[in-house]
N, C-alpha and C positions, 0 to 999 in steps of 0.2 A: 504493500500500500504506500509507503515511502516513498518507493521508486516509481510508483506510478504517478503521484504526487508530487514528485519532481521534473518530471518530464513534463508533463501538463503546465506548470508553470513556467518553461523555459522554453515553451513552442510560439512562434510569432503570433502576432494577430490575425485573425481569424481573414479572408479574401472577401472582397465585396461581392455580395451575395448577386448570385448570375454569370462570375467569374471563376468559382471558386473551384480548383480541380479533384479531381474524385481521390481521396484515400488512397492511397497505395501501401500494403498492408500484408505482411503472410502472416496467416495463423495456423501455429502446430502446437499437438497436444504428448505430452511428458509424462513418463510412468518412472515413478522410483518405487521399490522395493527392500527389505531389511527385516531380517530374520530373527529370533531371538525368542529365547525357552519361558514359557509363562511362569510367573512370579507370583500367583496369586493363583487362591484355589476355592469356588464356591462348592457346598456343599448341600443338596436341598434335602432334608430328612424328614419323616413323618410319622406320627404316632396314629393310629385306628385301633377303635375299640367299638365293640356294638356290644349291645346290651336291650333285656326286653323292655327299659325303660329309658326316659333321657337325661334323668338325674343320674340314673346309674352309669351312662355309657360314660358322661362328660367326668362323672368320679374317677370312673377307671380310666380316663384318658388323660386328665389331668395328675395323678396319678405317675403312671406311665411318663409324659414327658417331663415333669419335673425329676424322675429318674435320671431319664438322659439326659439334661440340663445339667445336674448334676454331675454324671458323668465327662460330661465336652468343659466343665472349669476342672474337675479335678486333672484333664489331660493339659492344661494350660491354655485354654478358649475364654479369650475375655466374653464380658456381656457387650461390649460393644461390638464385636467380631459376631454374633447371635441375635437374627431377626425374624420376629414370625412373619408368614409371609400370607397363611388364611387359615380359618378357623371356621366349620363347617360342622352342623349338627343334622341329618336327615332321617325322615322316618323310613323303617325299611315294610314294605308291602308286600303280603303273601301271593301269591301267584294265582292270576284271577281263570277260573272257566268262564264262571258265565259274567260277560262283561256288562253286564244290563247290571250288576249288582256292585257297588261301589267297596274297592280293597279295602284288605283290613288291614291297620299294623301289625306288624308282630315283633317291633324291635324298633331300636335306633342304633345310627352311625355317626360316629365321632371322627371326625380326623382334624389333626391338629401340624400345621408344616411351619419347618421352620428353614432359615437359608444361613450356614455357617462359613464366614469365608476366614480364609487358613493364607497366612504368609510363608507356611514354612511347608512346599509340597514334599517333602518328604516322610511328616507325617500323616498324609491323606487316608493313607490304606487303613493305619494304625486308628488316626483318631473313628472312621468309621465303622470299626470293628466294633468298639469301644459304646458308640451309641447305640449299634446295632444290638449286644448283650444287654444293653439297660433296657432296652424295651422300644427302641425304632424300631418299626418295623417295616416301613416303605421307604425306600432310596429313589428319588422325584427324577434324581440329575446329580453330576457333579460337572462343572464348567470351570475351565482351564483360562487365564484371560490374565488381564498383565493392570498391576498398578496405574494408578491415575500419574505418577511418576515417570513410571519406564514407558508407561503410554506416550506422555507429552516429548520423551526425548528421541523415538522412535520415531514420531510422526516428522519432528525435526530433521531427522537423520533421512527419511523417506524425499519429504519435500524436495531438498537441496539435491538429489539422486535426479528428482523427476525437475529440478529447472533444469540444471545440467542437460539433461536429454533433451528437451526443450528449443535449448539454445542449441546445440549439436546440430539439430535437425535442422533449423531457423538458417544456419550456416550455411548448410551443406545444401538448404535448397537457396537460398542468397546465389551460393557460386554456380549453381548450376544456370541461377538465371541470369547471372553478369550483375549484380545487383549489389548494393552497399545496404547492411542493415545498421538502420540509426541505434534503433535501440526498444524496447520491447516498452508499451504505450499500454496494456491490461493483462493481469494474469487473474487467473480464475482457479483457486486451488479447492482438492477432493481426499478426502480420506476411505480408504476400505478397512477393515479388520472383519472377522472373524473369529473368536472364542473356537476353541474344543468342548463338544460336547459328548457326555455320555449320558444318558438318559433313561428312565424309566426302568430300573432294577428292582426288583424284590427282595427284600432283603433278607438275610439268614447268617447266622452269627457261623464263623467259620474261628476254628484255633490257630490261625496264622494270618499275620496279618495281609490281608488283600493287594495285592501287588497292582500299582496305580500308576502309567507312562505317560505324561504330561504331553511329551512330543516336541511340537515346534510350534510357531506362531509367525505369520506374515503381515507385516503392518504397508499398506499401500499409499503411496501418494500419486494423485494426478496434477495434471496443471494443465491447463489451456492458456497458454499465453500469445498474445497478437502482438507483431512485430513490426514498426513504420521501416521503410527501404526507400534509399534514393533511386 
């Protein structure tokens, strides 16, 4: 924005209108790329309980996740690191014949989710085991994804990747057309990313702990930058 900001101001006055010649301009668009292993680890965990009543289920459910609440600080999971994310109480309905005649309950469901994010993936496997024996018993997701930190110096690292290319191209098509490029008049920048996900596991307390490979991570930059040329 700077540099766009300064070109604008150091361009002549504008031609009397009826004179004035068309733009001459090449516009190319720049991709940078930049790899690096996620640093942050969400974890979506849940508690289910049914019960033939709704005071009972939400007992037993309440219950249950205050276990593994319990569990995720004794593994060193602050409360700030711990968010519920929904809290659902439903009647459950017996299975109808004749449908002229309106279900009956016969039960409720309790489910209680929460989303734990973990700085240190190394103990993923470990700390979900650990909720798992207290009484989790749904595994929602776990998503792989990178600090608000390594995020912002990534995207840096990307950008300055995808003007480079930018320019490269802006060059190379300059010479090919005999042409002198002043200097680049707007850019338009794009971020990609994508998280790893794993999703929707059932959960079962296993005596080792669960082996978790985080992988890689791609942080994308785009640019559309337009170039003035004599």
């Amino acid at each position: 924005m700077v540099l766009v900001s300064s070109v604008a101001l150091t361009r002549p006055p504008p031609e009397v209108p009826g004179n004035a010649p068309s733009a001459k301009t090449i516009q190319v668009s720049g991709t940078g790329m930049v790899s690096a292993s996620p640093d942050e680890a969400i974890l979506y965990l849940a508690v289910e309980t049914q019960a033939l009543t709704a005071s009972q289920a939400t007992a037993e459910n309440a219950a249950a996740m205050t276990n593994v609440l319990r569990s995720l600080a004794a593994a060193g999971v602050s409360n700030d690191s711990i968010q519920t994310t929904s809290y659902t109480l439903n009647p459950i309905y017996a299975n109808q014949i004749n449908q002229s005649v309106p279900a009956s309950i016969i039960g409720y469901d309790a489910v209680n989710s929460i989303q734990v994010t973990l700085s240190s993936l190394a103990s993923v496997g470990r700390i979900l085991d650990q909720a798992i024996s207290a009484g989790a018993n749904e595994v929602q997701g776990v998503t792989f994804t990178l600090s608000s930190a390594t995020m912002a110096t990534l995207q840096k690292q990307a950008l300055q990747l995808a003007l480079q290319d930018a320019d490269n191209q802006a060059k190379a098509t300059a010479t090919a057309m005999g042409v002198t490029i002043i200097g680049p008049i707007s850019v338009i920048p794009g971020y990609e990313f994508q998280p790893v996900n794993y999703n929707n596991r059932v959960a079962t307390a296993v005596p080792a702990a669960t082996p978790i490979q985080p992988g890689t991570l791609q942080v994308t930059a785009t640019v559309q930058v337009t170039y003035a040329f004599n």
